[in-house]
PDB file with SEQRES, HELIX, SHEET and CRYST1 records, atoms N, CA, C and O in Angstrom:
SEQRES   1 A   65  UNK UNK UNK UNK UNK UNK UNK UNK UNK UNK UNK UNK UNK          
SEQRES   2 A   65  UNK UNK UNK UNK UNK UNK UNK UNK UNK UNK UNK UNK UNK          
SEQRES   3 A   65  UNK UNK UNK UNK UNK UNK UNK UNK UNK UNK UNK UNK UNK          
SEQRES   4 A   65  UNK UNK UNK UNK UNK UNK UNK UNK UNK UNK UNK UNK UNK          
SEQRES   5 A   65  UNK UNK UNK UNK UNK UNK UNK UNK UNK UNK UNK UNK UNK          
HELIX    1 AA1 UNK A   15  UNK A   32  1                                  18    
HELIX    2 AA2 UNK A   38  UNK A   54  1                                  17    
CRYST1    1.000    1.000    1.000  90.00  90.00  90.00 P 1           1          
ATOM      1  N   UNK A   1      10.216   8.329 -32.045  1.00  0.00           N  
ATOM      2  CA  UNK A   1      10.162   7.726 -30.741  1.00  0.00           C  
ATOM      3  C   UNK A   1       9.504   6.360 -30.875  1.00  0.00           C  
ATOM      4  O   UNK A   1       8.373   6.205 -31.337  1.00  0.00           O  
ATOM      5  N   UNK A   2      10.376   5.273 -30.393  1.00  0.00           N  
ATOM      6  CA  UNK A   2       9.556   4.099 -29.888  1.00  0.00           C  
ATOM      7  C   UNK A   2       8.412   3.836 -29.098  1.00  0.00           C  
ATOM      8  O   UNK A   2       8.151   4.344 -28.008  1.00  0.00           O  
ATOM      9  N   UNK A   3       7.685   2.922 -29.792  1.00  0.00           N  
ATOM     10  CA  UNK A   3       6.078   2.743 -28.954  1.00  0.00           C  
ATOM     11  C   UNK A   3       6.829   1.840 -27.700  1.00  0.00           C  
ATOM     12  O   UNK A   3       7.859   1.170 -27.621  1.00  0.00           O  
ATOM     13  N   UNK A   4       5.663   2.227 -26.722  1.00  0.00           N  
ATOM     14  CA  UNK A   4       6.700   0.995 -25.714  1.00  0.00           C  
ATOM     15  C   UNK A   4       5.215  -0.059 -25.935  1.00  0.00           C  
ATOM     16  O   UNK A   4       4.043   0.299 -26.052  1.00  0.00           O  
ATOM     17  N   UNK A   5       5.780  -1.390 -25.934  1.00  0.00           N  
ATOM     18  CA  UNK A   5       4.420  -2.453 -26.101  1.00  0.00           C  
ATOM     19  C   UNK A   5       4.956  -3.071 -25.023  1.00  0.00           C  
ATOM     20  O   UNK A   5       4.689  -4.238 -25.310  1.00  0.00           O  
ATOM     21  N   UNK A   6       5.550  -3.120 -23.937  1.00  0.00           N  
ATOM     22  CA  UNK A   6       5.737  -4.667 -23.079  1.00  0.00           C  
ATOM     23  C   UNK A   6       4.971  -4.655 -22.461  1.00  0.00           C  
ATOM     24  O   UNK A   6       4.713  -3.465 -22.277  1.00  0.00           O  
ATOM     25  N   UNK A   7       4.139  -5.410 -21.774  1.00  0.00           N  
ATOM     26  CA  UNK A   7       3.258  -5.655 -20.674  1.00  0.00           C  
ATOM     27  C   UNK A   7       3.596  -5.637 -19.240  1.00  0.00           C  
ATOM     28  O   UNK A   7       4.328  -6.543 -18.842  1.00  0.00           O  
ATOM     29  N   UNK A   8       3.191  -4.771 -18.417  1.00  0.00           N  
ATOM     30  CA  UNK A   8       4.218  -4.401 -16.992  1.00  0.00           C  
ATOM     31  C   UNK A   8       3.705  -5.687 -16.158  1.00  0.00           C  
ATOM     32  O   UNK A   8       2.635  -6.295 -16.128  1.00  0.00           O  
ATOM     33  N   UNK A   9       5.003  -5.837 -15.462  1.00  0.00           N  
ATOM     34  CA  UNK A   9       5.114  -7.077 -14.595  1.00  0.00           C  
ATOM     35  C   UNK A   9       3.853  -7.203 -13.131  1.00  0.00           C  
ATOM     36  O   UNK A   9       3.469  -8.180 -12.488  1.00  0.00           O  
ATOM     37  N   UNK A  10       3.423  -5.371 -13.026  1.00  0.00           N  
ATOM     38  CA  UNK A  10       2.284  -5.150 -12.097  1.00  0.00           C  
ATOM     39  C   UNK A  10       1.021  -5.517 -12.873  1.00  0.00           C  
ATOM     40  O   UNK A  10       1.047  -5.393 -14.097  1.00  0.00           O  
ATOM     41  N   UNK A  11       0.077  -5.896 -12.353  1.00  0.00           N  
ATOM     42  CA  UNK A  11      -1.271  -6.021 -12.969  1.00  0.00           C  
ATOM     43  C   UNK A  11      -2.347  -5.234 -11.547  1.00  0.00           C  
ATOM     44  O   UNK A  11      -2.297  -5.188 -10.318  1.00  0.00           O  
ATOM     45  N   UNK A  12      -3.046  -4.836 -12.398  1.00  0.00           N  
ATOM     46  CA  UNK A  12      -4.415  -3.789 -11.543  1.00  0.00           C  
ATOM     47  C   UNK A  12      -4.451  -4.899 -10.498  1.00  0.00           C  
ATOM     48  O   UNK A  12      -4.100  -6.059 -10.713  1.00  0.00           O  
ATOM     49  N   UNK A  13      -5.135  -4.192  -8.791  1.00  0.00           N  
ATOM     50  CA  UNK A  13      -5.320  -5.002  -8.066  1.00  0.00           C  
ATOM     51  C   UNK A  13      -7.528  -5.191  -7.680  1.00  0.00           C  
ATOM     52  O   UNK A  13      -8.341  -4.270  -7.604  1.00  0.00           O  
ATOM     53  N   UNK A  14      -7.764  -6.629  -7.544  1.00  0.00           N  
ATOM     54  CA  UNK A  14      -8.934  -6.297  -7.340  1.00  0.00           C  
ATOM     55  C   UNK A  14      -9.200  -5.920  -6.178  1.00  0.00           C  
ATOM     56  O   UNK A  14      -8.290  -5.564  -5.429  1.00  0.00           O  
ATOM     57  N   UNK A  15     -10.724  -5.919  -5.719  1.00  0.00           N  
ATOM     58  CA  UNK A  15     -11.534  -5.632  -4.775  1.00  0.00           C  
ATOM     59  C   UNK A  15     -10.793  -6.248  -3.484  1.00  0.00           C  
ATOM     60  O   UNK A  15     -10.423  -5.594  -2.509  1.00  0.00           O  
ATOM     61  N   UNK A  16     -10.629  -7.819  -3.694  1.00  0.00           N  
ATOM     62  CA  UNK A  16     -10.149  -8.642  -2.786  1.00  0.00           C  
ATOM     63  C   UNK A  16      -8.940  -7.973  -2.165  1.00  0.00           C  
ATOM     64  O   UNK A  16      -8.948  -7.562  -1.005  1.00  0.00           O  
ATOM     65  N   UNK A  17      -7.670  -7.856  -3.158  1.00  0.00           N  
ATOM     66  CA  UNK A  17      -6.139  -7.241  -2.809  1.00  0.00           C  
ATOM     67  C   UNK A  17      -6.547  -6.183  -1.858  1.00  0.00           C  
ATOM     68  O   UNK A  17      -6.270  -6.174  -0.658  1.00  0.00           O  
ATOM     69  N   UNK A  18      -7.340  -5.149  -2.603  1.00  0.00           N  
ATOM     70  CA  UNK A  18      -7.509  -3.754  -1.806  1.00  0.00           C  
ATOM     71  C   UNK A  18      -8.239  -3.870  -0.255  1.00  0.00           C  
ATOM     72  O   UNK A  18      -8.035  -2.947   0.533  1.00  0.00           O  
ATOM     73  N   UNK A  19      -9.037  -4.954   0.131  1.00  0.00           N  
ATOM     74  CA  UNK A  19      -9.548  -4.726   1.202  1.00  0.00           C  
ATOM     75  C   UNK A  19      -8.459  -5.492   2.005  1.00  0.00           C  
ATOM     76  O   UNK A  19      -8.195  -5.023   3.112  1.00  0.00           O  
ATOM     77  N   UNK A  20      -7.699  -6.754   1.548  1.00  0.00           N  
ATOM     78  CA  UNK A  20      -6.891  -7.182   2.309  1.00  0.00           C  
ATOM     79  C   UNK A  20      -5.742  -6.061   2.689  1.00  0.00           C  
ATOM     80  O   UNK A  20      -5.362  -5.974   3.857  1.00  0.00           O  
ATOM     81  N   UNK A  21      -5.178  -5.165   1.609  1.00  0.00           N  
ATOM     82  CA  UNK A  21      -4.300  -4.329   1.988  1.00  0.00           C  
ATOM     83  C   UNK A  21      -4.772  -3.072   3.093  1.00  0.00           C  
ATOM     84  O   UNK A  21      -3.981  -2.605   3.912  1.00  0.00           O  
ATOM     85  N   UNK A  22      -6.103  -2.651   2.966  1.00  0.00           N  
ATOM     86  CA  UNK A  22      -7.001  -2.003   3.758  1.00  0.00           C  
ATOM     87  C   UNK A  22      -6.634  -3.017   5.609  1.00  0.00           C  
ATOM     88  O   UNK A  22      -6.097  -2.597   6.634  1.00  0.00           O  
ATOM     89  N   UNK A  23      -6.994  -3.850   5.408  1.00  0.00           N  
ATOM     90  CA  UNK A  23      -6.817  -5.009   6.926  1.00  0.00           C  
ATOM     91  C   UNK A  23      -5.403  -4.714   7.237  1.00  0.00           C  
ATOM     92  O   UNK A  23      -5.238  -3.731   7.959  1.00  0.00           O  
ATOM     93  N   UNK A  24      -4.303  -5.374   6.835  1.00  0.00           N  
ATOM     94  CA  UNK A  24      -2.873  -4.926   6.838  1.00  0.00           C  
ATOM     95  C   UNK A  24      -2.616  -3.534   7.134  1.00  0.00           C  
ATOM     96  O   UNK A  24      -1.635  -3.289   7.836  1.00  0.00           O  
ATOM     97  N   UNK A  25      -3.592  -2.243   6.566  1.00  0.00           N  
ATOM     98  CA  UNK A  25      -2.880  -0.891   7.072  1.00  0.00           C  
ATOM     99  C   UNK A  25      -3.677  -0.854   8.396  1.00  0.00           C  
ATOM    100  O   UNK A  25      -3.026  -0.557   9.397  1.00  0.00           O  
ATOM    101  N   UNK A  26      -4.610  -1.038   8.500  1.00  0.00           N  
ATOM    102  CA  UNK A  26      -5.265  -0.884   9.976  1.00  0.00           C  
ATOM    103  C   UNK A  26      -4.337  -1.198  11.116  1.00  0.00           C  
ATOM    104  O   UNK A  26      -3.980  -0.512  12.074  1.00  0.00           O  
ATOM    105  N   UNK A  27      -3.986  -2.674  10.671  1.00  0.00           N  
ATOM    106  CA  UNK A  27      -3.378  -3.573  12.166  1.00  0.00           C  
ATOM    107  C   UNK A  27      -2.079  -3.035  12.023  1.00  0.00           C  
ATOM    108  O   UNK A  27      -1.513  -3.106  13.114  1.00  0.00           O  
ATOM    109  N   UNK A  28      -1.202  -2.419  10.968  1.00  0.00           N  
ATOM    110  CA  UNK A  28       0.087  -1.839  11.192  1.00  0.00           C  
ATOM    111  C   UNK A  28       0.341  -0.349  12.267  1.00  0.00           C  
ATOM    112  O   UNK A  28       1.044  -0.069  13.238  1.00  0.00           O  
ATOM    113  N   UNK A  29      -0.844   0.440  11.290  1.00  0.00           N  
ATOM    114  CA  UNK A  29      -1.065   1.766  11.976  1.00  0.00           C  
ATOM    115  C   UNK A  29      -1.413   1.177  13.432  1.00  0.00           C  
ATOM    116  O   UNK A  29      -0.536   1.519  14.225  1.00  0.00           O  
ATOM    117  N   UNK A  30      -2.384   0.425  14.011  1.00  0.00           N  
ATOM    118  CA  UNK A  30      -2.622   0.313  15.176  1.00  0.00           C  
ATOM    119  C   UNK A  30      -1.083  -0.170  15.983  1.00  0.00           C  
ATOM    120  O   UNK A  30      -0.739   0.262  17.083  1.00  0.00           O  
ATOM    121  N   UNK A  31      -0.448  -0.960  15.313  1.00  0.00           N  
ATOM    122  CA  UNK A  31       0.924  -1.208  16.067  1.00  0.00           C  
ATOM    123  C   UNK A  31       1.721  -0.132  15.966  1.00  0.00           C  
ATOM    124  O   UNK A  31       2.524  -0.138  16.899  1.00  0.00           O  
ATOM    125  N   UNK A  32       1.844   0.688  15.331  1.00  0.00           N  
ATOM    126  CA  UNK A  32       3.142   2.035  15.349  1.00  0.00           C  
ATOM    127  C   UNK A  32       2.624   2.669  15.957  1.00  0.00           C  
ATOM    128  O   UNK A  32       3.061   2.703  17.108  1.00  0.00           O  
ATOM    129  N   UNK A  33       1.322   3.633  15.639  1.00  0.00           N  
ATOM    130  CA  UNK A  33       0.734   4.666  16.265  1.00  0.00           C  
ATOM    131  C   UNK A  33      -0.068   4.372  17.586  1.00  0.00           C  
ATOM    132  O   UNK A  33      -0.557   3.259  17.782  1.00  0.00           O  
ATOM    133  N   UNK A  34      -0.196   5.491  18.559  1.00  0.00           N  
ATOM    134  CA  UNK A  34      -0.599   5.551  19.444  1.00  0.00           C  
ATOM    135  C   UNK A  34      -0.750   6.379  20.073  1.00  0.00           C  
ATOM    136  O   UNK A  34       0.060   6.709  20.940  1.00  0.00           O  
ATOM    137  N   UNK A  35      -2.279   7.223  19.739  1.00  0.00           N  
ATOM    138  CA  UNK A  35      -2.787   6.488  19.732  1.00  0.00           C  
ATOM    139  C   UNK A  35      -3.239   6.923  17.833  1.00  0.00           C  
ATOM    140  O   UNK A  35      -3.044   8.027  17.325  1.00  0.00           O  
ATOM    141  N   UNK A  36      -3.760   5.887  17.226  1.00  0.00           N  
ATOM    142  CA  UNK A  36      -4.258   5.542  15.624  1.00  0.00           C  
ATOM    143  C   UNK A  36      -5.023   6.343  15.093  1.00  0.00           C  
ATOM    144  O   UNK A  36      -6.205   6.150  15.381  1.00  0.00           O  
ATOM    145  N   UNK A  37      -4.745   7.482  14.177  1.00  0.00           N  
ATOM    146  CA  UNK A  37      -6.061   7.993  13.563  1.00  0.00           C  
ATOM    147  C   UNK A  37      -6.191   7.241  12.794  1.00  0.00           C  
ATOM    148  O   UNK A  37      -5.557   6.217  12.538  1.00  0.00           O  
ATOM    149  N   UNK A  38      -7.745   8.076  11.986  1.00  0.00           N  
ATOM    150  CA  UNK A  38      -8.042   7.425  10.455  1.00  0.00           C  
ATOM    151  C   UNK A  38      -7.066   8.118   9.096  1.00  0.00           C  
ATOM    152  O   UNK A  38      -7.120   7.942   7.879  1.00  0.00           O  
ATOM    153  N   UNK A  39      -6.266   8.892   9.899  1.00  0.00           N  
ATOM    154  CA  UNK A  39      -5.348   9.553   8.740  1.00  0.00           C  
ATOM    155  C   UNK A  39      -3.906   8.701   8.810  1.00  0.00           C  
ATOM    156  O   UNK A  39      -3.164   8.749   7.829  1.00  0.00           O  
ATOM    157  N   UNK A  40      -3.542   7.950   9.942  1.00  0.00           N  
ATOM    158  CA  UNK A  40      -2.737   7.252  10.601  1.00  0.00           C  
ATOM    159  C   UNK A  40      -3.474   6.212   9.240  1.00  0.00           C  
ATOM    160  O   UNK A  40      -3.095   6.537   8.115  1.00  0.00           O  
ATOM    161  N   UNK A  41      -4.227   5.316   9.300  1.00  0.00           N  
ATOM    162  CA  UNK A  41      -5.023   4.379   8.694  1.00  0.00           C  
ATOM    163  C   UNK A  41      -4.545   4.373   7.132  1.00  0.00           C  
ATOM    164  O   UNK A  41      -3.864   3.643   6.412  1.00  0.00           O  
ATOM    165  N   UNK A  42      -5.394   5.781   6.991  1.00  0.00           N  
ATOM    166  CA  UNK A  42      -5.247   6.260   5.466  1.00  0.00           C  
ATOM    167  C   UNK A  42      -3.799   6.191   5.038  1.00  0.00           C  
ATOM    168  O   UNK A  42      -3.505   5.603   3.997  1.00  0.00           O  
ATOM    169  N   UNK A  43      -3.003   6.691   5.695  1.00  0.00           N  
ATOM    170  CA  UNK A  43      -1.452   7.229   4.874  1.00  0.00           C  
ATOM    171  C   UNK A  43      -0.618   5.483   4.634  1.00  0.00           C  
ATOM    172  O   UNK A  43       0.050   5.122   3.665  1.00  0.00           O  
ATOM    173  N   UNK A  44      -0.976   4.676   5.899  1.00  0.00           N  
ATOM    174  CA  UNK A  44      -0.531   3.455   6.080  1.00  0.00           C  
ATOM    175  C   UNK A  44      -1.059   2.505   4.383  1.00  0.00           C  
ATOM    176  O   UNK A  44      -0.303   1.658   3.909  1.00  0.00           O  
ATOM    177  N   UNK A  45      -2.101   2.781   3.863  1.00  0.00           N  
ATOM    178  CA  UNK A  45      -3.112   2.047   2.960  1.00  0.00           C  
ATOM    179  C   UNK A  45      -2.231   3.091   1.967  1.00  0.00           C  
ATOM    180  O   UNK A  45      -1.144   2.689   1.554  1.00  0.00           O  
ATOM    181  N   UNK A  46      -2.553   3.992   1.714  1.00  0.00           N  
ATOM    182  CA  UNK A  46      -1.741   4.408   0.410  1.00  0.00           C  
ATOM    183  C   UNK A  46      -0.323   4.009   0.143  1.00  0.00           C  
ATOM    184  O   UNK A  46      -0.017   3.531  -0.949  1.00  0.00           O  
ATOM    185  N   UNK A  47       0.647   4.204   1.196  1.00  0.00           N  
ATOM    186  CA  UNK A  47       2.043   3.522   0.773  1.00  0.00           C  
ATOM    187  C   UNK A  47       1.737   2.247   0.410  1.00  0.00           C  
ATOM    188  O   UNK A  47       2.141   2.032  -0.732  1.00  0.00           O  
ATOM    189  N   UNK A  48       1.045   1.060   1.035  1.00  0.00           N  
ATOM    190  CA  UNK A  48       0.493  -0.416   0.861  1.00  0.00           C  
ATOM    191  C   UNK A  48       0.245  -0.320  -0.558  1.00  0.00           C  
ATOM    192  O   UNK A  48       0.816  -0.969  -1.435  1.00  0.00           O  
ATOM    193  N   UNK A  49      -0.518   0.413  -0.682  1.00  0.00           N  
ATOM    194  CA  UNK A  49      -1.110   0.704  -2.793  1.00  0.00           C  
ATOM    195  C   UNK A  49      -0.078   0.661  -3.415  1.00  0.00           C  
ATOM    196  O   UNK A  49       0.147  -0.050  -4.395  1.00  0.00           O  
ATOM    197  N   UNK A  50       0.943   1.736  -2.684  1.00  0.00           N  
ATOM    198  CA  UNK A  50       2.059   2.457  -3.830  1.00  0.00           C  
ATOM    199  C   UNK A  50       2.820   1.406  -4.135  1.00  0.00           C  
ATOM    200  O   UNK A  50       3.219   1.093  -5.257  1.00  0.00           O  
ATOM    201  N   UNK A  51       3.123   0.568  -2.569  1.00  0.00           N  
ATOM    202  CA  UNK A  51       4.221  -0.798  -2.717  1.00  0.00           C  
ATOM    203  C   UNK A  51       3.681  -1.593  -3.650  1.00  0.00           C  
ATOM    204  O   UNK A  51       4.183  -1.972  -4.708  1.00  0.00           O  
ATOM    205  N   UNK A  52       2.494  -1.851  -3.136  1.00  0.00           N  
ATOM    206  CA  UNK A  52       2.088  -3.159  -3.895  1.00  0.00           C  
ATOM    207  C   UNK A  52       2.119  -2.931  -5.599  1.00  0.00           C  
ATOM    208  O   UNK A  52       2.324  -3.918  -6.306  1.00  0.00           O  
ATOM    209  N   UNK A  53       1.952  -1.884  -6.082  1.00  0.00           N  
ATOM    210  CA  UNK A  53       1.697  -1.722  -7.569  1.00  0.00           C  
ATOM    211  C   UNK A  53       2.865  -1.588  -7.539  1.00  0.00           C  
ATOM    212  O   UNK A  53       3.064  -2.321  -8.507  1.00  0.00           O  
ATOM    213  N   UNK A  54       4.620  -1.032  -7.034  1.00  0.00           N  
ATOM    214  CA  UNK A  54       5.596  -1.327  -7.864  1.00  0.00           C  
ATOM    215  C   UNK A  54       6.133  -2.839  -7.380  1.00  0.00           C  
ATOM    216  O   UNK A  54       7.294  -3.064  -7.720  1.00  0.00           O  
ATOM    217  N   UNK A  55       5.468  -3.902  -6.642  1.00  0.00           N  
ATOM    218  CA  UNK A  55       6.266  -4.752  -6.422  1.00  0.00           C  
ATOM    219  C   UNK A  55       6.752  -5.285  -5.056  1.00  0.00           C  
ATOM    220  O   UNK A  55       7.161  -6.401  -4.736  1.00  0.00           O  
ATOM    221  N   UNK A  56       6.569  -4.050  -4.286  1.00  0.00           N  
ATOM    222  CA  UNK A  56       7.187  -4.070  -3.004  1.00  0.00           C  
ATOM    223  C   UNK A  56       6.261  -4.856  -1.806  1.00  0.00           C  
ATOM    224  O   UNK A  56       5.082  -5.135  -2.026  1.00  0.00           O  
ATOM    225  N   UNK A  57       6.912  -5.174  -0.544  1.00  0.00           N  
ATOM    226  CA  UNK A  57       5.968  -5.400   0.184  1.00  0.00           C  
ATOM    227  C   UNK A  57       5.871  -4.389   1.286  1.00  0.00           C  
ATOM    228  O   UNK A  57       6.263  -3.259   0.994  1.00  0.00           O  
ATOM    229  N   UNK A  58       5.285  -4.651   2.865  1.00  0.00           N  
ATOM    230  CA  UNK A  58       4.751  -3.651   3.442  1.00  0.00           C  
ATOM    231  C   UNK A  58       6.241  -2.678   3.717  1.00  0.00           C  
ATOM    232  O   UNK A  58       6.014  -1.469   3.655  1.00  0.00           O  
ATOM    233  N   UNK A  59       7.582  -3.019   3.983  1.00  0.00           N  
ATOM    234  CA  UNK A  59       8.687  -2.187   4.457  1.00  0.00           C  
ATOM    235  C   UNK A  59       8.258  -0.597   4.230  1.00  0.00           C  
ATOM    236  O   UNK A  59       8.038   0.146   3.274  1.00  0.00           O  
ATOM    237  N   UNK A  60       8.267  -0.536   5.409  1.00  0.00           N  
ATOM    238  CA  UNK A  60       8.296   1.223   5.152  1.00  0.00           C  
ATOM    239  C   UNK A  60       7.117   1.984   5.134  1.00  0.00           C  
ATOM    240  O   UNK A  60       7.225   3.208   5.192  1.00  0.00           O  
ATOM    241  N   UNK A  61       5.669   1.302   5.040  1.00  0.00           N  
ATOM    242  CA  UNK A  61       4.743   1.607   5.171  1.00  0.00           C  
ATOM    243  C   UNK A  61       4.352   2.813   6.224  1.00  0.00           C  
ATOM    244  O   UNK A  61       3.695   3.846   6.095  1.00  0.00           O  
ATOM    245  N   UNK A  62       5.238   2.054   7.609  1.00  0.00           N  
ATOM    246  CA  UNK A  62       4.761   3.482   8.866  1.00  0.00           C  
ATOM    247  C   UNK A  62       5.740   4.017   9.171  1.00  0.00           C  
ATOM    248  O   UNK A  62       5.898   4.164  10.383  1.00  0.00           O  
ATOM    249  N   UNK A  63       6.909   4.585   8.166  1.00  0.00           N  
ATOM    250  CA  UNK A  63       7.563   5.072   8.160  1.00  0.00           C  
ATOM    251  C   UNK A  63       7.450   6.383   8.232  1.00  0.00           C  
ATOM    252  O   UNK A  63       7.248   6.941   7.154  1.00  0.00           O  
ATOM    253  N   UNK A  64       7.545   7.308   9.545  1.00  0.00           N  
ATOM    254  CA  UNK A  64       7.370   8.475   9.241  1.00  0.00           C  
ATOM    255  C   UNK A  64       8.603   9.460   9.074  1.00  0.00           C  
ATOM    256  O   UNK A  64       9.696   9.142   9.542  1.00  0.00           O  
ATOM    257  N   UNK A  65       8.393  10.823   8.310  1.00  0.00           N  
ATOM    258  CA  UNK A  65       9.757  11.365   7.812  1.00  0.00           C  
ATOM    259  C   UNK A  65       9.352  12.765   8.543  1.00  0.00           C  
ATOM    260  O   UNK A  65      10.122  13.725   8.506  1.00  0.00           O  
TER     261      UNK A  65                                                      
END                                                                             
């Protein structure tokens, strides 16, 4: 088996990224939901994580299924 060596096009996000993406799930959840939990909050900030580390931006974030 091949080693994989490439360097992924994502890089770790700092302190800064994470609280800005933290701001962004707040004010989204507060626009979809109504009325907003902190689980509303939370689920909004984890997709934000998930996007942001493959690339993506907010689409789909308060998407509920």
């Amino acid at each position: 088996m091949e080693m994989h060596t490439a360097i992924s096009h994502t890089a770790t996000m700092d302190s800064e990224q994470c609280d800005e993406l933290f701001e962004l799930a707040v004010n989204l959840a507060h626009q979809a939901f109504s009325p907003c939990s902190d689980e509303h909050v939370e689920g909004v900030y984890a997709r934000l994580i998930w996007n942001a580390l493959r690339g993506l931006d907010s689409h789909g974030a308060v998407t509920v299924h």
